[in-house]
N, C-alpha and C positions, 0 to 999 in steps of 0.2 A: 663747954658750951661751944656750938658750932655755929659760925654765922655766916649768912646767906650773901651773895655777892650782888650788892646794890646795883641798880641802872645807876648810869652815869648821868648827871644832870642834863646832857642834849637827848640823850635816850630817850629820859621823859621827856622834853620839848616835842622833838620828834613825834613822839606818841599819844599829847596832849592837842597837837597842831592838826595829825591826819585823825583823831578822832572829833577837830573841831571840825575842820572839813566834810568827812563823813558823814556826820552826824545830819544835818541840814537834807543832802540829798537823801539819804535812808528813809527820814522822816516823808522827804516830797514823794518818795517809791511807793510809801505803805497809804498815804493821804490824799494824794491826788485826784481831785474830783475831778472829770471831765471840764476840758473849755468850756465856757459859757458861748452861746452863738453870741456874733458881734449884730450890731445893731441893726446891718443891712439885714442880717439872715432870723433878725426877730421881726423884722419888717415882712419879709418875704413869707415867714411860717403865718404871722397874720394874714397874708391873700389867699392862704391855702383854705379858710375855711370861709372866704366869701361869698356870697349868693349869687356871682356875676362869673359864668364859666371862663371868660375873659382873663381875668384878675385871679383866681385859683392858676391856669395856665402860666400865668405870668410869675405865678408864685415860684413854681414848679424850677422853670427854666430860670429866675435867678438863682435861686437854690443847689442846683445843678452848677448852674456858674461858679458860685462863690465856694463850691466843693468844701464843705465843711464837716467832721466828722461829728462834729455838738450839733446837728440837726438830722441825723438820723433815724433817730428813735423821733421826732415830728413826722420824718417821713413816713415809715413806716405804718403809721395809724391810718395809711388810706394805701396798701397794698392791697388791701383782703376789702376796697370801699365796690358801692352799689353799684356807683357810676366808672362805667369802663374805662373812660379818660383821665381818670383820679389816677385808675390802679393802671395803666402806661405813663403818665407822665413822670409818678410814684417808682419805677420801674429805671427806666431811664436817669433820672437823679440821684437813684441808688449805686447804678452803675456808677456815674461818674465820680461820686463820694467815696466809694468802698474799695473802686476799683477791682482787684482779684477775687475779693472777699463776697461779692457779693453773686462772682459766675455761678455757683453750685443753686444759689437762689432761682438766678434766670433761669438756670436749665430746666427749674423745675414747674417754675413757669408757663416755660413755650412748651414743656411737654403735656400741661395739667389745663391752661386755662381756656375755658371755652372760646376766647371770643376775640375775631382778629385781629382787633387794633394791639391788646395786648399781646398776642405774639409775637404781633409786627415791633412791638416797643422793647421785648424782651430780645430781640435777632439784635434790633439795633444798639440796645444799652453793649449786646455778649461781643459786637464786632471785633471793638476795638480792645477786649480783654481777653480773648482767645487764639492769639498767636502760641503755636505749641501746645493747646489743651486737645487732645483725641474728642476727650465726649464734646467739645463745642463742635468740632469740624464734625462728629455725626450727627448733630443737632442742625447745623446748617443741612449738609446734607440731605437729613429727613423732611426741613422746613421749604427744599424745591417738591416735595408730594405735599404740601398743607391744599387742602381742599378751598380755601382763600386768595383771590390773586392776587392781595395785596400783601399776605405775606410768603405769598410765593414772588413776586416782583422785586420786594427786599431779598430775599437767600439768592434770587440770583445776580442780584450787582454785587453781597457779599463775598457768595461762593467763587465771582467769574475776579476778585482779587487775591485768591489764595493757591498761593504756588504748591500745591500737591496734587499727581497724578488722580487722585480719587476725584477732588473736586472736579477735573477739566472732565473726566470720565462722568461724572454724575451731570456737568452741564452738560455735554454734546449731549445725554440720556432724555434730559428734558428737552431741548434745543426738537429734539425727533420724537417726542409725545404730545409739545403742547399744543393748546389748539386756541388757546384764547388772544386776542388780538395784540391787548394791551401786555401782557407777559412775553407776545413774542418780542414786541418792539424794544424791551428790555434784553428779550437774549439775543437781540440782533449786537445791542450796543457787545452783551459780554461776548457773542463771538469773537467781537473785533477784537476786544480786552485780550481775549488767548490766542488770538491767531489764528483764527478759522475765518473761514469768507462765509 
């Protein structure tokens, strides 16, 4: 009869201890529901659906404040809403919530949606998430030709902060096409940004 060489009693402690340990976080891995929002941001999803544009806005930008990942899918329900100022404020709060995750969204946005405020909201939410993304910097790029001057007056205080040769080449481009009053007075400011008189 051949017999097998027992753990030694710390062996098993050992092995009783890192499977009690284990155990707990394995369970939180496979169970984890999402954060619930805290009470500011169940406050906040509440003004989203008020009747008072005011109070909806207000929503928006706490939301965006209190950057929370449990109120994304709240946001979300008024990306694709009727009223244009839903789907930019909706825009912009995503950005600030999702950060990186949400660029591929705006891109698709400022390239798809008809209507300026939203483009203007999707430049702004992409600003500060596109350091080092190519498609944002062609996205700005393309957003100094929007047929809009308001969101052409955004892409060029974007554009006139970003240190790549394409950008300064695309402002001086517009800088010498545009003709609108209030756009130029914008690229007066970014001339100065880059060092042009």
């Amino acid at each position: 009869m051949t017999t097998r060489p027992l753990m030694t009693r710390s062996a098993r402690l050992w092995c009783l201890a890192a499977w009690c340990l284990a155990a707990p976080l394995m369970a939180a891995a496979e169970d984890t529901p999402a954060a619930a929002p805290s009470p500011k941001a169940v406050e906040a999803i509440r003004l989203l659906a008020s009747s008072d544009p005011y109070q909806r806005e207000l929503g928006f930008l706490r939301l965006e404040a209190l950057r929370e990942p449990a109120t994304v899918s709240a946001i979300k329900r008024y990306v694709d809403n009727r009223n244009l100022n839903m789907r930019a404020y909706s825009l912009r709060a995503l950005a600030a919530i999702e950060g990186t995750q949400a660029v591929p969204f705006l891109l698709e946005r400022l390239r798809t949606d008809r209507e300026p405020v939203v483009r203007r909201a999707a430049l702004l939410g992409l600003e500060p998430l596109a350091k080092g993304n190519s498609e944002a910097l062609a996205a700005f790029l393309s957003a100094l030709r929007d047929h809009d001057t308001q969101v052409r007056m955004a892409a060029v205080d974007i554009v006139s902060r970003i240190d790549d040769p394409k950008a300064r080449a695309a402002l001086l481009e517009r800088n010498r096409r545009e003709h609108r009053r209030d756009v130029r007075r914008v690229l007066s400011m970014a001339m100065k940004r880059i060092g042009q008189p």
